[in-house]
C-alpha positions as CSV (number, residue, x, y, z in Angstrom):
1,X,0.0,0.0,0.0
2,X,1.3,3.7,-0.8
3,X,-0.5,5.3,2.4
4,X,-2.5,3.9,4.8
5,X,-5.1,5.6,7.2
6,X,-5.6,3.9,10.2
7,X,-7.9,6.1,12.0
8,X,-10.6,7.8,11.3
9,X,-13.0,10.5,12.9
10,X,-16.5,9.8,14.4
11,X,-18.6,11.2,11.7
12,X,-16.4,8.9,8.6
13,X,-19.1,9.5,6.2
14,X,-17.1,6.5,3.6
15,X,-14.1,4.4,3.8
16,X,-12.3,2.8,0.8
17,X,-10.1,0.0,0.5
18,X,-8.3,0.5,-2.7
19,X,-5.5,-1.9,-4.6
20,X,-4.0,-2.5,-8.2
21,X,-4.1,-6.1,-9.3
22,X,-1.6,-6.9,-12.2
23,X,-2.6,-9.8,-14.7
24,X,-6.1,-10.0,-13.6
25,X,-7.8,-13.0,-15.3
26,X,-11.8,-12.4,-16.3
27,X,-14.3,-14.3,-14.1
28,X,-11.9,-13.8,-11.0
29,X,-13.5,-12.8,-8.2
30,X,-12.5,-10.0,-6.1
31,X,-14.5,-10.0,-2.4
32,X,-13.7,-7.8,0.9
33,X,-15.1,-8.3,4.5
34,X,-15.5,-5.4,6.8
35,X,-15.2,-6.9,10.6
36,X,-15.9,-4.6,13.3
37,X,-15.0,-5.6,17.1
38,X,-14.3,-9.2,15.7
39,X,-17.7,-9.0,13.5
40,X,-18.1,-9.4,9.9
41,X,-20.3,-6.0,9.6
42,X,-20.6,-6.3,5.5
43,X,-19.3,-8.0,3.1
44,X,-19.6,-7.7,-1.1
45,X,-17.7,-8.6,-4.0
46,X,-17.0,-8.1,-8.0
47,X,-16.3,-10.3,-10.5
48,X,-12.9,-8.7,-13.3
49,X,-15.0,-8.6,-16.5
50,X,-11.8,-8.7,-18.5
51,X,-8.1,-9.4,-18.9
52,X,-6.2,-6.4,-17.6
53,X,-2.7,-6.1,-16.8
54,X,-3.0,-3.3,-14.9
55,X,-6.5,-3.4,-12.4
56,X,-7.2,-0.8,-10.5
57,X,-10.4,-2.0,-7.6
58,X,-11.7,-0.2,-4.6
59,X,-14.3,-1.0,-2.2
60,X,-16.1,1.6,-0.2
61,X,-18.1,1.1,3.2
62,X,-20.7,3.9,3.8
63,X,-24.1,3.9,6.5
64,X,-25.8,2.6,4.0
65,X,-24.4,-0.7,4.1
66,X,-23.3,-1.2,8.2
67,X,-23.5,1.3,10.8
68,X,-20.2,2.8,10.6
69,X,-19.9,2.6,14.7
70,X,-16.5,4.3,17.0
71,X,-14.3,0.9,17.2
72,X,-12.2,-1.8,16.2
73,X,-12.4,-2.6,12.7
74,X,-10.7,-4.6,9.8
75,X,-10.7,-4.9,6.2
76,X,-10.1,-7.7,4.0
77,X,-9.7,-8.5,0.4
78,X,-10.0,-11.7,-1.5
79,X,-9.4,-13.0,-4.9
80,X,-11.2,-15.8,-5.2
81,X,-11.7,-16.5,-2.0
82,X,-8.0,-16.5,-0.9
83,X,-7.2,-13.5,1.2
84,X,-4.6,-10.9,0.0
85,X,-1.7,-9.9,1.6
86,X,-1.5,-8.1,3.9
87,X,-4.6,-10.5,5.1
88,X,-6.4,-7.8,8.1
89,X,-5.9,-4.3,7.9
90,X,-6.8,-2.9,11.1
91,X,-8.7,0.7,11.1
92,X,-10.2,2.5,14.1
93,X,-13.3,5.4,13.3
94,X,-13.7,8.1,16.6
């Protein structure tokens, strides 16, 4: 990752999880879990429509999808199922 922020105010209105995946085969599938205090909170995932060499992804967690609540959180991305390094990202929000 370039830059990480690990912490983040009480009134986060979004938080992304962004990365670049190089060589990206169509039909993989890219997933992320958002776990706060220990909890999986939300969870989605997108399927690469195409080659690329060069994949740029993000996934966004607003109120619209979990209460974005002053805690312990982590983030985690998957490709196919199998995490990606680093495998928990730890974030706080208040």
């Amino acid at each position: 990752a370039n830059e990480l922020n690990s912490a983040f105010a009480a009134d986060v209105s979004v938080v992304y999880i962004t990365t670049r995946a190089l060589n990206v085969i169509s039909g993989t599938q890219m997933s992320v879990e958002w776990d706060y205090e220990g909890e999986l909170a939300h969870s989605e995932s997108y399927t690469i429509p195409n080659n690329d060499d060069d994949f740029c992804l993000w996934f966004s967690l607003v109120p619209n999808d979990t209460v974005l609540s002053a805690g312990n959180w982590t983030v985690t991305l998957y490709a196919d199922s199998q995490p990606i390094e680093p495998t928990q990202i730890p974030f706080t929000v208040g």
